[in-house]
C-alpha positions as CSV (number, residue, x, y, z in Angstrom):
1,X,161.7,-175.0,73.7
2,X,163.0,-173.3,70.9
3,X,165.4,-170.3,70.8
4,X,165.9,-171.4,74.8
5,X,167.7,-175.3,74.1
6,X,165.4,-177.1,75.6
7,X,165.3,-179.4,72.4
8,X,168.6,-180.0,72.3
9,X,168.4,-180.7,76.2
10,X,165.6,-183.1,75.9
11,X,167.0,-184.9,72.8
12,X,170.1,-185.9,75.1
13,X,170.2,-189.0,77.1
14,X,168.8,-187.8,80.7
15,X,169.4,-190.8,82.7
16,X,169.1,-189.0,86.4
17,X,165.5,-187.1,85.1
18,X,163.8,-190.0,83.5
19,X,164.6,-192.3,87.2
20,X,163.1,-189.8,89.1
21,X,160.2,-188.9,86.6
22,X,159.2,-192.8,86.6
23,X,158.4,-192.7,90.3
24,X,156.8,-189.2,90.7
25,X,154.9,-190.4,86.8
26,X,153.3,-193.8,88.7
27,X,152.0,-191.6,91.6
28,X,150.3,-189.0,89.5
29,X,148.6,-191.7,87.2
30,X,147.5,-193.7,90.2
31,X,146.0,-190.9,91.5
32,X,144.6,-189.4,88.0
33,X,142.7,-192.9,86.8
34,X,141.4,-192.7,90.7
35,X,139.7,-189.4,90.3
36,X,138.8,-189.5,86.3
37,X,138.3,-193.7,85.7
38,X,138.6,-194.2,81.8
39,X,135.2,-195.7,79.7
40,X,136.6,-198.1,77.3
41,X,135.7,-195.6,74.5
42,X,138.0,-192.9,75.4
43,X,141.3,-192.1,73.4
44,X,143.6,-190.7,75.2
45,X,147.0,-188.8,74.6
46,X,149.8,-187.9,76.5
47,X,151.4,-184.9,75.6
48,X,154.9,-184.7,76.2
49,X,155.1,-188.3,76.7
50,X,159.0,-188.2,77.3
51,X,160.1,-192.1,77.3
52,X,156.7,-193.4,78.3
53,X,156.4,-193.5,82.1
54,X,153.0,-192.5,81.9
55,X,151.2,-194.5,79.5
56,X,153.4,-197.8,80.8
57,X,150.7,-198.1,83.6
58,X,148.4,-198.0,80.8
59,X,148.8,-201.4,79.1
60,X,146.3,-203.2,80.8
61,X,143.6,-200.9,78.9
62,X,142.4,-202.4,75.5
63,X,141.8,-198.0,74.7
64,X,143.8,-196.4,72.0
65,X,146.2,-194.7,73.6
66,X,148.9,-191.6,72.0
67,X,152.2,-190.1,73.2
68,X,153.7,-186.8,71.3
69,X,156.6,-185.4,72.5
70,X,159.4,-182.7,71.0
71,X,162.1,-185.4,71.7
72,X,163.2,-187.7,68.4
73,X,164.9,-190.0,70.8
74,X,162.4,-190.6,73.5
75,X,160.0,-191.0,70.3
76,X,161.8,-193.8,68.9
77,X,162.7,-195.0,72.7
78,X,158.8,-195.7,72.6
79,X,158.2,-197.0,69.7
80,X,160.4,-199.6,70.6
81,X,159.4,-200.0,74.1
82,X,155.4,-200.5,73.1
83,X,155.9,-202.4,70.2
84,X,154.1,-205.1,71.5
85,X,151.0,-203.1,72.1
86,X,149.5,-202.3,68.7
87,X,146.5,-199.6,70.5
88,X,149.7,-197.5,71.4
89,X,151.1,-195.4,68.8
90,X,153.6,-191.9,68.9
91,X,154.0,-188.5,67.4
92,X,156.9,-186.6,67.1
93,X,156.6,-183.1,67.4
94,X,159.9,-181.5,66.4
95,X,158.5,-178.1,66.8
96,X,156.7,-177.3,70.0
97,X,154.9,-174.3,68.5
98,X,153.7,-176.5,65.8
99,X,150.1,-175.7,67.5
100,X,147.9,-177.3,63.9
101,X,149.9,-180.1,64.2
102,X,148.1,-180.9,67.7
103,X,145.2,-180.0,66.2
104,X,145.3,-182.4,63.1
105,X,146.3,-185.3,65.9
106,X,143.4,-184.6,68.2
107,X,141.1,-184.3,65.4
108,X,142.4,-186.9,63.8
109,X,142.5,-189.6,66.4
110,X,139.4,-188.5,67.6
111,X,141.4,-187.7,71.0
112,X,139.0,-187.3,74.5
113,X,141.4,-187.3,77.2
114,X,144.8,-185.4,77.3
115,X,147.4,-185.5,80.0
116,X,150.2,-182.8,80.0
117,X,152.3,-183.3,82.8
118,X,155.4,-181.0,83.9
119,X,155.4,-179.4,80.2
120,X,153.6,-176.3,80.6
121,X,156.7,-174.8,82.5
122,X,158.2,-175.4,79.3
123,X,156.6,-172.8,77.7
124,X,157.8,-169.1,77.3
125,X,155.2,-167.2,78.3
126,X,151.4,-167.2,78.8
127,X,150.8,-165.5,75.5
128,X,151.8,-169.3,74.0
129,X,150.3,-171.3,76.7
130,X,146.8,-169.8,75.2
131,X,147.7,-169.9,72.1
132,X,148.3,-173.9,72.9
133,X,145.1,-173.9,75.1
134,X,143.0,-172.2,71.8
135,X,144.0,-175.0,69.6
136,X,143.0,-177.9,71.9
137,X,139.9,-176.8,72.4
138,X,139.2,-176.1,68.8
139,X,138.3,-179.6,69.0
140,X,134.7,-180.4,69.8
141,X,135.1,-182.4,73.0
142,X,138.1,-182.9,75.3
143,X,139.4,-183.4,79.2
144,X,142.6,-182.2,79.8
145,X,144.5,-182.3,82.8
146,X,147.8,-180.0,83.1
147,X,150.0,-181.6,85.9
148,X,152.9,-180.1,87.8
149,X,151.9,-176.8,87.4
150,X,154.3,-174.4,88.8
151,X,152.3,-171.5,90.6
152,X,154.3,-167.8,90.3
153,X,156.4,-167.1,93.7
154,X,157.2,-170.6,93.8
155,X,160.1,-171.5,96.4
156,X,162.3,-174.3,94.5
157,X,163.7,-174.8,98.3
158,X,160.3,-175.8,99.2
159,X,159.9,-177.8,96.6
160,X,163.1,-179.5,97.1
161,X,162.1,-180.2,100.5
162,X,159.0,-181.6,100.0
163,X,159.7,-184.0,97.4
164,X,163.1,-185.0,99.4
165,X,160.1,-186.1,102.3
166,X,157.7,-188.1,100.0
167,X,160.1,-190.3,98.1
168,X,161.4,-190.9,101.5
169,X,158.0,-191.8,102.2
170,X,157.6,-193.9,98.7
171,X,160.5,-195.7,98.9
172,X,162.8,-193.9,96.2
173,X,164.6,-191.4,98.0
174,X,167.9,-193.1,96.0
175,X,166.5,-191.9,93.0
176,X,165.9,-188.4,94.3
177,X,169.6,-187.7,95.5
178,X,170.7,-189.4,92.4
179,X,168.1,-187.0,90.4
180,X,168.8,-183.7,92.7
181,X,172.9,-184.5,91.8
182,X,172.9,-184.7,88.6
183,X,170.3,-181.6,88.2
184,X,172.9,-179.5,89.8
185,X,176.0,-180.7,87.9
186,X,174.0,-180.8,84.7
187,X,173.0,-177.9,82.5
188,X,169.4,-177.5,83.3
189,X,170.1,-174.3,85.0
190,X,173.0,-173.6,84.1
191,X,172.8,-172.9,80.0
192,X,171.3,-170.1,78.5
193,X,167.5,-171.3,78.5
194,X,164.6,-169.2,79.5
195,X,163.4,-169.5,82.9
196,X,161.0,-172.1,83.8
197,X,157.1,-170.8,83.8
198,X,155.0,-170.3,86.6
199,X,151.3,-169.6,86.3
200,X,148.7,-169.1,88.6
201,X,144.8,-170.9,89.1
202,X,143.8,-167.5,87.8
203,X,145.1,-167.8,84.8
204,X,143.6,-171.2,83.9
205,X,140.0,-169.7,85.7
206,X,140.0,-166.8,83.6
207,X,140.6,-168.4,80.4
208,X,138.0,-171.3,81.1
209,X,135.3,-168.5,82.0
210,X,136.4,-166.9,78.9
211,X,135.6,-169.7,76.6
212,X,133.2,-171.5,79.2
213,X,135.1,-174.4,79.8
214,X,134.3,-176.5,82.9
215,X,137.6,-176.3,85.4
216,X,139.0,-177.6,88.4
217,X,142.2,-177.7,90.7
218,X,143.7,-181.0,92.1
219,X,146.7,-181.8,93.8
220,X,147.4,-185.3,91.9
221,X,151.7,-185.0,91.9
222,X,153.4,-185.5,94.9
223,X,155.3,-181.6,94.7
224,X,152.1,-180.2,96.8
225,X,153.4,-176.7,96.5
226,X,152.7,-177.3,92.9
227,X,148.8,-177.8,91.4
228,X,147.1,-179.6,88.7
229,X,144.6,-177.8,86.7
230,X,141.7,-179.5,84.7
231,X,140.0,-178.0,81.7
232,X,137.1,-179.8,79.8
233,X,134.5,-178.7,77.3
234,X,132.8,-182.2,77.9
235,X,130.8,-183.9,80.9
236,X,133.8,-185.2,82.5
């Protein structure tokens, strides 16, 4: 995010993040299309798309479909990697707190569905989060599922530990000591960037009870010490 180089980290080339992000991205979308099935009416967008690994298991849909992401690079990455899919089309959002711009996109596009997975610990600080959260649901009606959500007194041993087991489990536990290497010998802790966020159920409970949102908790990544939280001002 801005002011802490997170653009500048994820407009580098992040070979060991993006492996590891494709198997633990195909889990969660398995088990988010199993809990919220898409109508073929929906339009959906993925914010913070990254290069894709999301909405790649989405080709089979004839739905509209939208990544945005703060990244040129994995922008144009996807642009060329969906070219062949003309219902697919992507946003680049060179400044995260560029809050209308999400706005004008939702509206625009007439967006139902949003997925924001592992981009909310991104943010600075809950002030900005709502100030995010406001702006989505300025639009009239939208599902949005936040996934990875890191609750506060998280343990990154614990969560080191239980991803280690389930991509043993899956079948990618390469991947993972290929990813946990280069995380360590990379500048992802170690530059000057602000810390990641952590934020409770409360907080997404209090602000949907607030502006009487509908909301729910899911577990639908494989980090179970972390928590997916679902916000809707529509049916489903």
């Amino acid at each position: 995010m801005s002011g802490n180089n997170w653009i500048e980290f994820w407009n580098r080339n992040q070979v060991g993040f993006d492996t590891i992000m494709a198997n633990t991205t195909k889990y969660f979308t398995i088990q988010y299309f199993k809990k919220f099935p898409i109508s073929s009416k929906e339009v959906l967008l993925d914010y913070g798309c990254g290069p894709g690994f999301f909405l790649q298991n989405c080709t089979h849909f004839s739905n509209s479909f939208f990544g945005a992401d703060i990244s040129g690079k994995y922008i144009e990455f996807c642009g060329n990697k969906f070219r062949n899919h003309p219902n697919f089309a992507f946003f680049h959002i060179p400044d995260p707190f560029d809050f209308l711009k999400t706005t004008s996109l939702i509206r625009d596009h007439q967006i139902t569905r949003i997925v924001c997975l592992s981009v909310l610990q991104y943010f600075p600080d809950e002030e900005t989060v709502t100030q995010f959260l406001d702006h989505i649901f300025d639009s009239p009606k939208v599902h949005v599922v936040f996934g990875d959500v890191i609750p506060k007194k998280s343990s990154i041993l614990k969560d080191t530990v239980h991803v280690f087991w389930e991509s043993l489990k899956n079948g990618f536990l390469k991947d993972y000591l290929i990813f946990m290497t280069k995380t360590f010998f990379s500048d992802y802790f170690w530059r000057n960037k602000a810390p990641l966020l952590q934020l409770d159920k409360s907080f997404f409970e209090n602000y949907a009870v607030k502006n009487n949102l509908k909301w729910e908790f899911l577990n639908l990544t494989i980090p179970k010490t972390r928590f997916t939280a679902v916000l809707s001002n529509r049916e489903q």
